[in-house]
Backbone as ProteinMPNN parsed JSONL, in Angstrom:
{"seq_chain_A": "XXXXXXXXXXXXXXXXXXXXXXXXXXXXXXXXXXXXXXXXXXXXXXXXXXXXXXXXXXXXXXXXXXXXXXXXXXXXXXXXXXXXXXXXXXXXXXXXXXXXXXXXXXXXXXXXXXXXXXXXXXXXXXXXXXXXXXXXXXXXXXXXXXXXXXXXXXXXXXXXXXXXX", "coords_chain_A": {"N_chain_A": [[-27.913, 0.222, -7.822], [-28.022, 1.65, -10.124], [-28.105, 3.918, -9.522], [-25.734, 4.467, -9.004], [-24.119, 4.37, -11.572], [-25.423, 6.255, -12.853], [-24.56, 7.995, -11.47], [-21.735, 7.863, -11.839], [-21.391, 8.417, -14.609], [-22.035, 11.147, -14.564], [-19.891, 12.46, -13.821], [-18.418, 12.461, -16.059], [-17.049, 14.442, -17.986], [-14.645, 15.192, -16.202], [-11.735, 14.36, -15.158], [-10.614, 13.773, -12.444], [-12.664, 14.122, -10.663], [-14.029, 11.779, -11.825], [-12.323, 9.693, -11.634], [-12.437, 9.231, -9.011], [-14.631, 8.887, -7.906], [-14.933, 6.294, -9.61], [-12.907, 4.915, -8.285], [-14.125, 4.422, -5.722], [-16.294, 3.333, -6.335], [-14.87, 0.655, -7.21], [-13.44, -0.399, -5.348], [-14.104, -0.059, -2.666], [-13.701, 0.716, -1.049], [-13.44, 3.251, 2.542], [-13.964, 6.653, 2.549], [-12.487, 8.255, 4.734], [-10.733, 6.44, 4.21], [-9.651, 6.807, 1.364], [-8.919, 9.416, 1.061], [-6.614, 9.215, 2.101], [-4.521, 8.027, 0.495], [-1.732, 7.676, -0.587], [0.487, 7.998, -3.355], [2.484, 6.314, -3.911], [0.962, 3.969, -3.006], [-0.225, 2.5, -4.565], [0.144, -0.313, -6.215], [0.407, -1.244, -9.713], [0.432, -3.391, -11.052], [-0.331, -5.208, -9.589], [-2.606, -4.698, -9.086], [-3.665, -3.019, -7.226], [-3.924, -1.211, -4.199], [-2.593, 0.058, -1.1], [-3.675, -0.143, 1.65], [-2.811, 2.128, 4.541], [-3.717, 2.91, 6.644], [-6.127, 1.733, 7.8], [-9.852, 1.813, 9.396], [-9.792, 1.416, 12.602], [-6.928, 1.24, 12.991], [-5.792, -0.783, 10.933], [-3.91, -2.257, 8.271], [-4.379, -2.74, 5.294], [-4.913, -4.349, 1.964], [-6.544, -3.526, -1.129], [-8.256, -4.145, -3.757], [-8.197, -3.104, -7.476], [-10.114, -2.682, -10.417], [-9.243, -2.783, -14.187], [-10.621, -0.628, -15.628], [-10.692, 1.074, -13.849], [-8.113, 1.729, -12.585], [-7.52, 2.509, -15.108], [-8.709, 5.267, -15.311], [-7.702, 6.432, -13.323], [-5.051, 6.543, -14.153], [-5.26, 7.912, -16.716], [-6.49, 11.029, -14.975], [-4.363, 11.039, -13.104], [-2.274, 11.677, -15.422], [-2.792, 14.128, -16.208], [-2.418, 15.675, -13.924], [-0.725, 18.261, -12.435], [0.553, 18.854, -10.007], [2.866, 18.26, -7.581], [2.439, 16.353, -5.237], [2.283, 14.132, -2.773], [-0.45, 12.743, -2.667], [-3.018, 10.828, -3.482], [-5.272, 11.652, -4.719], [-5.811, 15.143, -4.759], [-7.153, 18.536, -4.521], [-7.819, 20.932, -6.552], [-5.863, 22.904, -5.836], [-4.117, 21.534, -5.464], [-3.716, 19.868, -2.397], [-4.523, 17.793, 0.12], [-7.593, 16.048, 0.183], [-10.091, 16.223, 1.903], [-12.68, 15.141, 4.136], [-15.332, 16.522, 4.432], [-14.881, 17.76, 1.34], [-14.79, 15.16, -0.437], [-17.487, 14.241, 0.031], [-18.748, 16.693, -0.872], [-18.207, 16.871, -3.231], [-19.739, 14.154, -4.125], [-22.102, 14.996, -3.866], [-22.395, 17.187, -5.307], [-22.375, 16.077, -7.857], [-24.499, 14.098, -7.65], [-26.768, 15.937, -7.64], [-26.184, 16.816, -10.7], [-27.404, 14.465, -11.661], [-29.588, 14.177, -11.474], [-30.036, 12.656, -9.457], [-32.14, 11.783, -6.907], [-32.202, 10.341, -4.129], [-30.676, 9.995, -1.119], [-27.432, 10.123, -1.773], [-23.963, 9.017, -0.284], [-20.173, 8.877, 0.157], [-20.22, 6.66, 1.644], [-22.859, 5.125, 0.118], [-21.117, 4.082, -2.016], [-19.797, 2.099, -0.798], [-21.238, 0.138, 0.477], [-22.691, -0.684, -2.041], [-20.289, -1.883, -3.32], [-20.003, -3.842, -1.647], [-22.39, -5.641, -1.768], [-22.441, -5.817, -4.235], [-20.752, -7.974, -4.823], [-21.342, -9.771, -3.184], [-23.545, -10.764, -4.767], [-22.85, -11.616, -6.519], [-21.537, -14.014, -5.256], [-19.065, -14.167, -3.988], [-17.073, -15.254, -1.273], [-18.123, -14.238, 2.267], [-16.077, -13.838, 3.818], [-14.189, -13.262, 2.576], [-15.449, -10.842, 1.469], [-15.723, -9.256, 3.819], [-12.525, -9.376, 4.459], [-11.974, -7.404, 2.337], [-12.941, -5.27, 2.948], [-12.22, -4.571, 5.344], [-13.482, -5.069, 7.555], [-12.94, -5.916, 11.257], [-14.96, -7.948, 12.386], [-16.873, -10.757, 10.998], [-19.413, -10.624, 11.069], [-20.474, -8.164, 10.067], [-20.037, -8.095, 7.163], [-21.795, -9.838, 6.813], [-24.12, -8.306, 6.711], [-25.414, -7.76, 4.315], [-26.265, -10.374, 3.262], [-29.657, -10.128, 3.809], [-30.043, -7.825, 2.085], [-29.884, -9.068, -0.072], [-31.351, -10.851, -0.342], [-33.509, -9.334, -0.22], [-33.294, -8.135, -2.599], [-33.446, -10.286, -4.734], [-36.106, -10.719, -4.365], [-37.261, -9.006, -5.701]], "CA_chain_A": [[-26.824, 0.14, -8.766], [-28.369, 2.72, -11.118], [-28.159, 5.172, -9.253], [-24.471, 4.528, -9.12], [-24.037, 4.312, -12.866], [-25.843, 7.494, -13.304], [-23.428, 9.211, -10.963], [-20.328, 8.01, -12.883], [-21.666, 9.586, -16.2], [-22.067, 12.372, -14.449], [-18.677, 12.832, -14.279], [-17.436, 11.962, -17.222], [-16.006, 15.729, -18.214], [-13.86, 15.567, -14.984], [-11.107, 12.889, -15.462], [-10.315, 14.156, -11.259], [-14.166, 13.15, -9.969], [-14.376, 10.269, -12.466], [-11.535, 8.586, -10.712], [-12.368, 9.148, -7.32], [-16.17, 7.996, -8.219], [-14.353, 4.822, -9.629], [-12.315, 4.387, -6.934], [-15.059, 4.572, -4.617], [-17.597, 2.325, -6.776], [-14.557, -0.572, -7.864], [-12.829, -0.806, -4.118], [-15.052, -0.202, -1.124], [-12.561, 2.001, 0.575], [-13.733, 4.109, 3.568], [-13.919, 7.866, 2.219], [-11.254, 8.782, 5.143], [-9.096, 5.683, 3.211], [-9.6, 7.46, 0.429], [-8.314, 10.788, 1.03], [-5.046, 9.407, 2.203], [-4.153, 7.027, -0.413], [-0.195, 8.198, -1.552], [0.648, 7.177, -5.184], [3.272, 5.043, -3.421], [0.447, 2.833, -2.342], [-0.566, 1.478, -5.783], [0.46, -1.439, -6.938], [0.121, -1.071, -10.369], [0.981, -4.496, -11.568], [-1.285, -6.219, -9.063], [-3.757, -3.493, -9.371], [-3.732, -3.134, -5.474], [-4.261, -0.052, -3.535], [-2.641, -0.5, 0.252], [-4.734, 1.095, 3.073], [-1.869, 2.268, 5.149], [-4.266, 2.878, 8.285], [-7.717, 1.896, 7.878], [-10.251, 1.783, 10.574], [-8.756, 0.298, 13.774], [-5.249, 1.218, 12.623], [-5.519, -2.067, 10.324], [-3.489, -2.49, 7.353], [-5.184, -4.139, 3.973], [-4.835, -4.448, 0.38], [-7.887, -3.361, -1.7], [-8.085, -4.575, -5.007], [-9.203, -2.423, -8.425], [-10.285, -2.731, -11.992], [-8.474, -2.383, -15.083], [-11.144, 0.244, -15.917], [-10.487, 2.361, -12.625], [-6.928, 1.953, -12.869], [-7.242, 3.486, -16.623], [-9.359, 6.483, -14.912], [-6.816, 6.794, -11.947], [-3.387, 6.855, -14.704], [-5.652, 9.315, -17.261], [-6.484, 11.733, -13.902], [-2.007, 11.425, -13.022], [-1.539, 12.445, -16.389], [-3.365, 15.898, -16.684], [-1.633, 16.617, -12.817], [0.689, 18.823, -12.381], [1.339, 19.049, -8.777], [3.809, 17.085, -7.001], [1.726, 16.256, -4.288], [2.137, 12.58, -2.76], [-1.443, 11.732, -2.464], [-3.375, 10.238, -4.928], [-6.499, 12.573, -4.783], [-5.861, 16.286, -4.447], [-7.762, 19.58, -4.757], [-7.445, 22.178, -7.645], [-5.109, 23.55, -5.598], [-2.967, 20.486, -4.895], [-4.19, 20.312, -1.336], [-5.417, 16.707, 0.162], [-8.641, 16.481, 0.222], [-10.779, 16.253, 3.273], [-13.888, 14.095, 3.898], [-15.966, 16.792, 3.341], [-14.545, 17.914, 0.221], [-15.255, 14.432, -1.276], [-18.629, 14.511, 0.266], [-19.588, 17.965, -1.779], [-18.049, 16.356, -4.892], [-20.622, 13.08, -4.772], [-23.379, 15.431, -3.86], [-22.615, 17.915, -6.259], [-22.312, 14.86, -9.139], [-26.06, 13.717, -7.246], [-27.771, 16.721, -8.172], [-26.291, 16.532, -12.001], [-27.285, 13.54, -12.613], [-30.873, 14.418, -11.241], [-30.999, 11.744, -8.094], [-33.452, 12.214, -5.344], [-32.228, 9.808, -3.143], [-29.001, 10.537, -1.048], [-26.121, 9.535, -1.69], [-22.434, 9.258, 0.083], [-18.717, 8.031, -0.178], [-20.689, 4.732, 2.133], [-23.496, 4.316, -0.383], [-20.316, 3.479, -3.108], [-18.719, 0.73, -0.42], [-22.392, -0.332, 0.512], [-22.973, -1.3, -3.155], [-19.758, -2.974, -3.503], [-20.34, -5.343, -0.667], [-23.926, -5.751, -2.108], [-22.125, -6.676, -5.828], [-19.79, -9.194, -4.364], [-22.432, -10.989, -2.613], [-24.487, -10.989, -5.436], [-21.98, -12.739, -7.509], [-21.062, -15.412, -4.767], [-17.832, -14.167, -3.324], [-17.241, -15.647, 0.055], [-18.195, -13.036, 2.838], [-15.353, -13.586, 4.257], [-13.511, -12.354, 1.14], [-15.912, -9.416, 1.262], [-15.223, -8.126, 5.176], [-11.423, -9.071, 4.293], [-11.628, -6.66, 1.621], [-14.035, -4.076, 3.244], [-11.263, -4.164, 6.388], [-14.004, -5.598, 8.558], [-12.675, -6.823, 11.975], [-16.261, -9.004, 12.513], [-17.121, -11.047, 9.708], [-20.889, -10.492, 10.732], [-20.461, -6.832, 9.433], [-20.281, -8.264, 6.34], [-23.046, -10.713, 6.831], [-25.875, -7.535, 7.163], [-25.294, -8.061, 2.646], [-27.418, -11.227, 3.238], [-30.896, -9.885, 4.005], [-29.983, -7.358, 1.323], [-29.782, -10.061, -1.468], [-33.134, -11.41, -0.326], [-35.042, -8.286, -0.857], [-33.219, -7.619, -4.316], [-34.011, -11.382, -5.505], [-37.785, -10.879, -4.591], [-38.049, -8.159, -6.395]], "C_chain_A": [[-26.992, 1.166, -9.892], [-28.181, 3.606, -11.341], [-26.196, 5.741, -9.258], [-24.01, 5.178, -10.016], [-24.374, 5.649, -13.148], [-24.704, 8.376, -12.2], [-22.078, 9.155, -11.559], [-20.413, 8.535, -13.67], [-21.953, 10.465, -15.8], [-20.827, 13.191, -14.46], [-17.68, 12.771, -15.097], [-16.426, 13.454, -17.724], [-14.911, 16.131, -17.206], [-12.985, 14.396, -14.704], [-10.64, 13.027, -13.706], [-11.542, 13.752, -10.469], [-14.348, 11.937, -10.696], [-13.405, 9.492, -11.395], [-11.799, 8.825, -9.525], [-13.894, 8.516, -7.3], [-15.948, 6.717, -8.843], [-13.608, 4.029, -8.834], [-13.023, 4.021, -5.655], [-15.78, 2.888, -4.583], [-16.524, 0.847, -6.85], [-13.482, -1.118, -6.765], [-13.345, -1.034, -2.772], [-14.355, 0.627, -0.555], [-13.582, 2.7, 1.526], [-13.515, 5.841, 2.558], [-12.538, 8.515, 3.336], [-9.804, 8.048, 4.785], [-8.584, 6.217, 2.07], [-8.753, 8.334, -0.137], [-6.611, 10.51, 1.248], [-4.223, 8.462, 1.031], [-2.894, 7.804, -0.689], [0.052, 7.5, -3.056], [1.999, 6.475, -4.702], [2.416, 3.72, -3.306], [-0.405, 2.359, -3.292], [0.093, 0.992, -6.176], [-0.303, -1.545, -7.996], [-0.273, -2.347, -11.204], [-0.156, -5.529, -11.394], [-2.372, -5.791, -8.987], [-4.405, -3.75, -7.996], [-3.466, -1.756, -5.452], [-3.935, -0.538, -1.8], [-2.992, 0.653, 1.178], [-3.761, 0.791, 3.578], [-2.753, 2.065, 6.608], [-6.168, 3.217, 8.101], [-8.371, 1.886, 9.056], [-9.754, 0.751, 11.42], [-7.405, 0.188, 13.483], [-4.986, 0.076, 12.065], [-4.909, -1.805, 8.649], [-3.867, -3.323, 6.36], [-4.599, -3.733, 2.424], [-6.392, -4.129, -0.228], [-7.44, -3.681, -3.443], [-8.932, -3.138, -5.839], [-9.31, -3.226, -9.707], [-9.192, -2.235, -13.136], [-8.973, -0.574, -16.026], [-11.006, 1.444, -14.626], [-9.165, 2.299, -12.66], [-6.952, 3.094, -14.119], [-8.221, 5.173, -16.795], [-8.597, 7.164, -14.13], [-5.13, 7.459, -12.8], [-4.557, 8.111, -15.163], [-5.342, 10.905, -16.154], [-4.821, 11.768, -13.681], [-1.559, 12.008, -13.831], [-2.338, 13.741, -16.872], [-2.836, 16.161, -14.988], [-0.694, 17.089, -12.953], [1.285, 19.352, -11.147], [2.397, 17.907, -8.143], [3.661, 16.399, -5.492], [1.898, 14.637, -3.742], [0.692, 11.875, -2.696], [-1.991, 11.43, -3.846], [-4.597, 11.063, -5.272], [-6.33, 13.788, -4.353], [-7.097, 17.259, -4.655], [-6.931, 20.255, -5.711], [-6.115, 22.452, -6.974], [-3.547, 22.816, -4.874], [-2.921, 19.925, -3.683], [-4.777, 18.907, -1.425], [-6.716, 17.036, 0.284], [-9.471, 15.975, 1.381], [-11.938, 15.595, 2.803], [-15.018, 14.798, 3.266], [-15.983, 17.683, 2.388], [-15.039, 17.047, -0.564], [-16.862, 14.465, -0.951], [-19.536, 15.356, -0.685], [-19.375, 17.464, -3.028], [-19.387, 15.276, -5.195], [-21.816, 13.859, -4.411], [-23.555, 16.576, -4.873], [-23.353, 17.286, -7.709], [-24.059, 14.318, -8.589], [-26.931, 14.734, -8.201], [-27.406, 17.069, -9.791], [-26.974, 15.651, -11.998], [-28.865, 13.065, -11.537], [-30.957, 13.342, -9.845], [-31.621, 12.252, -6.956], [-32.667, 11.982, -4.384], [-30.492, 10.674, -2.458], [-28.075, 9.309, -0.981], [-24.922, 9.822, -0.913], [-21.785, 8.177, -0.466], [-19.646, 6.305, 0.404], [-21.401, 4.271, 1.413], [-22.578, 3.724, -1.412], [-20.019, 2.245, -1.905], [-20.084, -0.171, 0.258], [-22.541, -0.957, -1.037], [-21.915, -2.028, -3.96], [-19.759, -4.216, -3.071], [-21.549, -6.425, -1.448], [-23.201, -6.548, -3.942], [-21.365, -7.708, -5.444], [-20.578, -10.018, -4.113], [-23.294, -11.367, -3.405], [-23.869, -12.056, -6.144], [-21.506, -13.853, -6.761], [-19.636, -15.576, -4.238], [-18.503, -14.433, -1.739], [-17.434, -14.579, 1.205], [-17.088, -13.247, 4.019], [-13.747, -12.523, 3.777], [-13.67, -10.856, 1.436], [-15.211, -8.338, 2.301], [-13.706, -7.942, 5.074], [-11.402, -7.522, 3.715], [-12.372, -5.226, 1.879], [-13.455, -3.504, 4.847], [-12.328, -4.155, 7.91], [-13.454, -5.837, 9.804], [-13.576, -8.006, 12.272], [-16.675, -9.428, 11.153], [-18.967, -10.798, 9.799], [-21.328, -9.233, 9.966], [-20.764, -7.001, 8.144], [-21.319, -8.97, 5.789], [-24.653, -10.116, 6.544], [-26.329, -7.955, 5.136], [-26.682, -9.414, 2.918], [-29.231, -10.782, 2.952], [-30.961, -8.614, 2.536], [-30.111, -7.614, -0.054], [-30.763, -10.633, -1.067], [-33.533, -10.846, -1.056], [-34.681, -7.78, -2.669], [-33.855, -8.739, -5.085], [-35.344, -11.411, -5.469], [-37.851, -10.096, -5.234], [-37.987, -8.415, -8.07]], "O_chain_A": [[-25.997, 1.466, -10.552], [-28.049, 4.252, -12.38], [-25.649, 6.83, -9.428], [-23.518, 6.292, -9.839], [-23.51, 6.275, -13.762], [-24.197, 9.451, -12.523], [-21.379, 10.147, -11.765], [-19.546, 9.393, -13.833], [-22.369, 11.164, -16.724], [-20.703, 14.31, -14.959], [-16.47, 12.952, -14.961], [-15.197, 13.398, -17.773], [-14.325, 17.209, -17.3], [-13.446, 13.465, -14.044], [-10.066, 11.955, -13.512], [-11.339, 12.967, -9.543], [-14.874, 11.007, -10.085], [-13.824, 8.796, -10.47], [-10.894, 8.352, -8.838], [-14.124, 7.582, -6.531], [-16.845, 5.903, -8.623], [-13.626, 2.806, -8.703], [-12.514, 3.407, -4.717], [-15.871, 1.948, -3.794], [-17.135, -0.189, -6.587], [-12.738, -2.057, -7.049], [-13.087, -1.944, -1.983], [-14.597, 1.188, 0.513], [-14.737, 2.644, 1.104], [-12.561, 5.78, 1.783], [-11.656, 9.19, 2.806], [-8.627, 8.4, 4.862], [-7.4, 6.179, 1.737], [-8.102, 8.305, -1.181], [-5.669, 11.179, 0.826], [-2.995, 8.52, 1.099], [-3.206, 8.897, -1.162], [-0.391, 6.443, -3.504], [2.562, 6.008, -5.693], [2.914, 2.604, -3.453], [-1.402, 1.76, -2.888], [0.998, 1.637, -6.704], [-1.487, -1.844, -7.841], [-1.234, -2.307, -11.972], [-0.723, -6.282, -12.186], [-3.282, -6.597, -8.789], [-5.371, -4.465, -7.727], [-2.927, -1.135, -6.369], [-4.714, -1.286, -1.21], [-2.688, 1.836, 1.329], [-3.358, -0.369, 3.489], [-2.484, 1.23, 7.471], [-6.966, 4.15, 8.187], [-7.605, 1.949, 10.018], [-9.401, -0.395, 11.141], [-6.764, -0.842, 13.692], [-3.941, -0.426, 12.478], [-5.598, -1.117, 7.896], [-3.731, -4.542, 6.467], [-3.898, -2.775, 2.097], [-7.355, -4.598, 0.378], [-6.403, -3.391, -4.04], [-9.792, -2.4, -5.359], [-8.675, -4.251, -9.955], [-8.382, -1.343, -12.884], [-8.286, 0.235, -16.65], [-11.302, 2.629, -14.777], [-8.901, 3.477, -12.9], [-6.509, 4.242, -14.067], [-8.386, 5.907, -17.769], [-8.666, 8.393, -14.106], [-4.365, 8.333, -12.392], [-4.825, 9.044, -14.406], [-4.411, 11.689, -16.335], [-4.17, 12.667, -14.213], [-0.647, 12.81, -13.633], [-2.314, 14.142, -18.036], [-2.948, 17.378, -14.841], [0.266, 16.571, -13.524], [2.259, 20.104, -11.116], [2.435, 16.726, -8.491], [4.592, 16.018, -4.782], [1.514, 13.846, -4.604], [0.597, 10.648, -2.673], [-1.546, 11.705, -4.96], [-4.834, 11.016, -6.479], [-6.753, 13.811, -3.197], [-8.134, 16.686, -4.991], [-5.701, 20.229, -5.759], [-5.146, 22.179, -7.682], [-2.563, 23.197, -4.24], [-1.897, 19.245, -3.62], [-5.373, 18.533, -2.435], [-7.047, 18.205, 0.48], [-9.107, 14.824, 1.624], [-12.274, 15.425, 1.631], [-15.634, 14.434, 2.265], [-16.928, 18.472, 2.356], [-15.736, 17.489, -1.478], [-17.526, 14.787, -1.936], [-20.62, 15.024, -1.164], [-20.235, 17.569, -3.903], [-20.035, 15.402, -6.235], [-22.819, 13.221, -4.732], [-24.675, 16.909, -5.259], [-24.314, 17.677, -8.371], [-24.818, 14.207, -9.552], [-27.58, 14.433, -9.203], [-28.339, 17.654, -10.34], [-27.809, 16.079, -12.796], [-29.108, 11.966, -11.039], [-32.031, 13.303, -9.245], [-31.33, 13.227, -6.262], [-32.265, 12.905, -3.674], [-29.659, 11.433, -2.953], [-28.0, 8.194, -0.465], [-24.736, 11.033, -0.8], [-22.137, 7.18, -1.097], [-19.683, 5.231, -0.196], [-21.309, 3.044, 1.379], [-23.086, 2.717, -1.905], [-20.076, 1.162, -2.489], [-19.778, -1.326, 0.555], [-22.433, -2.179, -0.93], [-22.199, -2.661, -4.977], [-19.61, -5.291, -3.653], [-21.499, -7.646, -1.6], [-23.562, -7.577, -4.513], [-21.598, -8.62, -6.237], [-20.62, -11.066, -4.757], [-23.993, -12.311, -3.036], [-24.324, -13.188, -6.312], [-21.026, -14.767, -7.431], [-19.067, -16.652, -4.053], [-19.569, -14.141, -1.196], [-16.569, -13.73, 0.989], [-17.329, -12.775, 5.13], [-12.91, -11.737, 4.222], [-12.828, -9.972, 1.594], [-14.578, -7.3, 2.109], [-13.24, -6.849, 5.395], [-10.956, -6.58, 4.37], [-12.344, -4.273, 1.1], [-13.884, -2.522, 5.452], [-12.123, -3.539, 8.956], [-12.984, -6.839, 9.264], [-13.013, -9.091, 12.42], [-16.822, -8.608, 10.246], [-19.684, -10.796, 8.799], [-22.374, -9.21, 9.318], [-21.648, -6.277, 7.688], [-21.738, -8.859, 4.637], [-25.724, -10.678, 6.317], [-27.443, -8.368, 4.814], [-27.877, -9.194, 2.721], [-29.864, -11.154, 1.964], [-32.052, -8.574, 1.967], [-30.347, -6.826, -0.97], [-31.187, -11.187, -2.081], [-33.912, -11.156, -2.185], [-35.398, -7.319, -3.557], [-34.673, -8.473, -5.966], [-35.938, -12.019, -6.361], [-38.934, -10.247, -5.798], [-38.657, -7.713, -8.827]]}, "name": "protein", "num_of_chains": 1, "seq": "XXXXXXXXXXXXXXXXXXXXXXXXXXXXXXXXXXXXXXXXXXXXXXXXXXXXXXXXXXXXXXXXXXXXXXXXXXXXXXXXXXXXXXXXXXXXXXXXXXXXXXXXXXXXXXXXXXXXXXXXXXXXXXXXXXXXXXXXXXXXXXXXXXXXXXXXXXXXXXXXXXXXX"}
């Protein structure tokens, strides 16, 4: 979780990687859910994000924060392309997997981490915060667009080894 944290303040001068490093860390999305997100597919209100075609051509709702929402409007309001997705390139241009890829490894080596990171260690450490707090893991795989709820179950053995330590 630290290592997380230290990669968000790494982007704090970049209101365009902050939100996509909040979006990452406060939804679970898939990195190829990511990229396609349209600014049609927020629900602002309900502070929902709808995966049009997640893995297995499945349709979900992903929930956010009031604090990644208020990273996601900031980031809308310094764009100036007219682009429908919700995450572009400089150049207005969706952005490809690994595009976001070079962004969280670029933001790695600011913000000095060793270890590696990807787009999966953000939806790995959401699963991992849910379960910590006692959401149902059925909740979790709902919201992680699971088809097997055991997928979501591997979180278990994961919350062992954090509580022994």
């Amino acid at each position: 979780m630290e290592t997380m944290f230290k990669l968000r303040e790494a982007t704090k001068e970049s209101p365009r990687d902050r939100a996509i490093i909040e979006t990452l860390f406060y939804t679970g999305v898939r990195v190829s859910e990511l990229i396609n997100i349209l600014l049609e597919d927020i629900r602002w209100n309900g502070h929902q994000i709808w995966i049009r075609n997640g893995k297995g051509n499945k349709e979900r709702f992903v929930l956010f924060t009031s604090d990644c929402g208020a990273r996601i409007t900031r980031y809308l309001d310094l764009r100036a392309d007219n682009s429908p997705y919700l995450f572009v390139t400089r150049l207005g241009k969706p952005f490809t997997r690994q595009g976001i890829h070079k962004i969280i490894k670029m933001y790695a080596e600011k913000a000095n981490i060793n270890q590696n990171v990807t787009a999966h260690s953000f939806r790995h450490t959401f699963a991992t915060e849910l379960a910590l707090r006692g959401f149902p893991y059925e909740y979790i795989s709902e919201l992680l667009g699971h088809k097997n709820l055991n997928n979501a179950r591997i979180y278990t053995k994961l919350i062992s080894s954090i509580k022994k330590r």
